[in-house]
N, C-alpha and C positions, 0 to 999 in steps of 0.2 A: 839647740842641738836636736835632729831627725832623732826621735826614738825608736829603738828596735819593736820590732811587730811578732805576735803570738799571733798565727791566723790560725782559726778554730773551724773549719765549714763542717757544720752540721748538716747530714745528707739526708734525703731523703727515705733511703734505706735502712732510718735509723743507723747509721755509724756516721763516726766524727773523724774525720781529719787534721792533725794536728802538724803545722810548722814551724819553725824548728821542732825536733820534740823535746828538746832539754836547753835550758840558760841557765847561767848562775845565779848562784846563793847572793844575793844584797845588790840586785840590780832593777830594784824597787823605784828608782826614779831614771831608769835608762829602758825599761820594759812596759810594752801594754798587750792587751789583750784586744782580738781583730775580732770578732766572731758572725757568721755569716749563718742565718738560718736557715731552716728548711720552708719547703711551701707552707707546711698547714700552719705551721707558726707566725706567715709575715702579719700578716691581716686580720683582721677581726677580734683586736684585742686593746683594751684601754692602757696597758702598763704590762714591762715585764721585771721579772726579778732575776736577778746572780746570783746565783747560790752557791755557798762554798763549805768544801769539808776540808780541813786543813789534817793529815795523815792519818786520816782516820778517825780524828776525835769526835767527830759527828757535832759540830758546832760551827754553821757558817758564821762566817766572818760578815759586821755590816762594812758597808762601803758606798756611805751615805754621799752625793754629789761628786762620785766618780766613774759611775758608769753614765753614761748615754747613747745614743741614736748615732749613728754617721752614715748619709747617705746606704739604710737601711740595715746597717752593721748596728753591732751593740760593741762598743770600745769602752774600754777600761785600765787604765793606769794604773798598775800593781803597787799597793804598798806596800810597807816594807813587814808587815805581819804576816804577810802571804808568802814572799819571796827570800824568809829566814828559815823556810823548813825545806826538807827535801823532796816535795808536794804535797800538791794539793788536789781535791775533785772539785769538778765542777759541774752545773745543770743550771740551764737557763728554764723560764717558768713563766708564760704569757696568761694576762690575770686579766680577766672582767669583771665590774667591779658595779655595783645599783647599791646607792643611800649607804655608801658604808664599807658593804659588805661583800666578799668575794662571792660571785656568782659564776664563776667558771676559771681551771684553772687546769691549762695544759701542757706537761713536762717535756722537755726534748730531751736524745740520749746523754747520759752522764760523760764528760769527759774530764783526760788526768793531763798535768805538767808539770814534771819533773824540774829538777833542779839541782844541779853541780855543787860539792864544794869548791868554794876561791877563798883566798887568802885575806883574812880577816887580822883586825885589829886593828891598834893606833894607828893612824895615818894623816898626811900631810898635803895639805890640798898645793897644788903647782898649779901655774897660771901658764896656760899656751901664748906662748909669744911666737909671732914671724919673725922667722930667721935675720940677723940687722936690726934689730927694732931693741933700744932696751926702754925700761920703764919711765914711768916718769915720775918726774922729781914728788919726793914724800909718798907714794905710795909703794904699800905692802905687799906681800903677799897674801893670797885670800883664806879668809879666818878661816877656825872649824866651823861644822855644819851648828845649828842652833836647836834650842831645846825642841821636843814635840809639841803643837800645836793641840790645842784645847781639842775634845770629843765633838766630835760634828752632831748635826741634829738628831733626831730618833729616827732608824728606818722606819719601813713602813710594817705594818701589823702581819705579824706569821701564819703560818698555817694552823686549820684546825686539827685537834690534838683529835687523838684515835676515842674511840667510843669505850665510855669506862665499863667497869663493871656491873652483872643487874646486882641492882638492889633488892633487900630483904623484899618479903611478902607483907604488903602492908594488913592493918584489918576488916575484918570482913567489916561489907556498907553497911546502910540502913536498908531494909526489908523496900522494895518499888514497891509502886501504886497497882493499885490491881487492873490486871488488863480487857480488851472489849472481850465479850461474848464471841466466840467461834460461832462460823457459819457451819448450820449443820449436819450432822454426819449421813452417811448415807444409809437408806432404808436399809431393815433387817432381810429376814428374808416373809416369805408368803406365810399368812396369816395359817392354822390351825385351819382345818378343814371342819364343817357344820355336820352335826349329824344331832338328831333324835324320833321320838316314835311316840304315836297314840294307840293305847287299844281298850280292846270293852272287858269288862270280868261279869256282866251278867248277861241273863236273858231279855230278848227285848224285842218286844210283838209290835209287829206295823200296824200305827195308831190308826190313818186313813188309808184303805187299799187304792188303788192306781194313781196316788200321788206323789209326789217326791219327797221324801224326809229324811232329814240329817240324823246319817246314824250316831250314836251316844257312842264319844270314846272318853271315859274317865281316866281310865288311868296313864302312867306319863312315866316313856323314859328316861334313860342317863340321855341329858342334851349340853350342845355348846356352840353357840351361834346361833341357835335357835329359841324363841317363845311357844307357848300355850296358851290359846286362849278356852273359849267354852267348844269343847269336844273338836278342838284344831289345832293345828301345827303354824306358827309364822315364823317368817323367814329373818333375819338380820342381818346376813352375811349374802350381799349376790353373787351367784355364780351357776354353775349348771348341778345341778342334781340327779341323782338317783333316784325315782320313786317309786314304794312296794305298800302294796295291802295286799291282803289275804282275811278271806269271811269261809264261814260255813252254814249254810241255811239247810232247813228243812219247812215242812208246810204242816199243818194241825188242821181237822177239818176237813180236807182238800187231798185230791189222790194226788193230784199237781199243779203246779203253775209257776209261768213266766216269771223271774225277778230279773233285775237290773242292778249294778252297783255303778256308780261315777263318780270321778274325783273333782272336785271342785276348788277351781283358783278364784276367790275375790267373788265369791258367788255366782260363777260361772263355769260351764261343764267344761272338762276341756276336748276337744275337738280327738275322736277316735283312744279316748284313754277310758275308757268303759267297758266290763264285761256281762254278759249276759250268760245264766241257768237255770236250767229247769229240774225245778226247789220237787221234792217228794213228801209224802206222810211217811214219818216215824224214821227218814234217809236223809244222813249231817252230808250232802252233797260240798266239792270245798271250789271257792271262786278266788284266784288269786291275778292280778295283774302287776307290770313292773313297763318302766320307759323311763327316757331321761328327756329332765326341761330347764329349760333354762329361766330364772327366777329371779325376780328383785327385791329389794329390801324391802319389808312390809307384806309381801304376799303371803295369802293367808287360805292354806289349806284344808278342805272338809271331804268328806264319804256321803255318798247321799245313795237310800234304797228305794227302789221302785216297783211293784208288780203292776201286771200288767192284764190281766183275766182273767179278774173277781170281783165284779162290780156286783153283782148278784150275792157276794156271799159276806154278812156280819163283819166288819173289820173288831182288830183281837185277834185273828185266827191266823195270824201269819208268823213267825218267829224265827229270831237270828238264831243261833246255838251259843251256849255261854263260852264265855275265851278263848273264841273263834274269830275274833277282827280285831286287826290287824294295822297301822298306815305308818311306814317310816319313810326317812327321807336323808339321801348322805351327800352331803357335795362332794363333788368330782372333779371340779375346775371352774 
């Protein structure tokens, strides 16, 4: 006997077309199911699944070695667990599958098929005979139907279950290893600016006259970036400076005479940083100079006095004035 057909076309449109849309209650061995995919479904898939929700109860039904392939269709002869309720839903479910495990797995639209009641109960199976024809000798008519047949094999393994709940906060670890040294940070900013000062607290008479001699500067500023050596200033910090002295001379002996003063870097004059005055008896005349130079670390500066005509006269007789000299120095940049 031709069985009646459920055609199912699952469109591309996502919706399902269903024909007929209703059969009867217990037509589980006269009913199957046609069903026709859509494109993204034919191909590219190891297995597909039936899925079934019978009125709702959210529990497919298996239906182990009754669906299969026909000529690209997926057909399925209705049992009678399906076709005793007044529907059921359906979703077919194409699975790809590595070492096991589902690795992809894509749903087409859910569809429904209804189902009539028909008249149910005892009943009496009759045998179609052609009209003229009677039976033959010792045979019956045909029994009832026979018990259910044994549970079919296991389907195949379900879907994964939803992601449970988080878990407590477990406890804290163990203390890590200590980590490398940072690369490091970047400079502060520019160093403290250098400043300090030499000056004299006594009298002090030029030992040889027309020669050059390092004036005596004992005593010694507030300094920072700067040294002290014997009656000098050295540098520690390079950069450009500021540089000042100031003297006050007079002459003993002498109505007057030429002096010189000169700043001296590393034992050497420096080029137009000198001033010239002409010194009096018993007159504190005042000699001050000021320029900026640029200076290295180590450079070591001196004051040095000079007269100039009195070769003719005793040296001794010549004198600076007490706490009159002067040599500071301040960086600038």
């Amino acid at each position: 006997m031709q069985m009646r057909a459920i055609k199912v076309a699952l469109l591309d449109d996502e919706q399902a077309q269903v024909t007929p849309e209703k059969v009867y209650m217990g037509e589980h061995r006269a009913v199957r199911l046609e069903i026709s995919l859509p494109a993204r479904l034919q191909t590219g898939f190891d297995y597909y699944n039936l899925c079934f929700d019978v009125m709702g109860a959210g529990r497919p039904d298996v239906l182990s070695g009754l669906a299969r392939m026909e000529n690209g269709e997926i057909v399925c002869e209705l049992p009678e667990s399906l076709t005793r309720c007044s529907y059921f839903r359906a979703q077919v479910e194409g699975c790809c599958e590595e070492n096991g495990l589902c690795t992809r797995l894509e749903k087409s639209v859910p569809f429904k098929i209804r189902f009539e009641n028909s008249i149910v109960g005892a009943c009496e199976a009759v045998t179609a005979q052609a009209p003229g024809t009677e039976p033959e000798d010792g045979q019956g008519p045909q029994g009832p139907q026979g018990p259910q047949g044994p549970a079919g094999p296991q389907g195949p393994q379900g879907l994964k279950g939803e992601r449970g709940d988080k878990g407590d906060k477990g406890d804290k670890g163990e203390k890590g290893e200590k980590g490398e040294k940072g690369d490091p940070g970047a400079g502060g900013g520019p160093p403290a600016p250098a400043y300090g000062g030499r000056f004299s607290t006594t009298n002090w008479a030029v030992p040889n006259a027309q020669e050059y001699n390092t004036m005596p500067l004992s005593g010694q500023r507030p300094a920072n970036g700067v040294g002290y050596g014997t009656d000098s200033i050295i540098i520690q910090q390079p950069g450009v400076y500021q540089i000042n002295y100031t003297a006050t001379v007079r002459t003993a002996g002498i109505a007057s005479l030429t002096v010189w003063i000169y700043l001296y870097v590393n034992g050497q004059a420096v080029p137009d940083f000198s001033r010239r005055q002409t010194a009096r008896e018993a007159v504190y005349d005042h000699i001050a100079m000021s320029a900026l130079l640029s200076l290295a670390q180590g450079d070591e500066l001196t004051l040095v006095f000079r007269t100039l005509n009195s070769a003719q006269l005793p040296s001794n007789q010549y004198a600076i004035a007490n706490n009159q000299v002067d040599l500071t120095v301040l960086q600038v940049g």
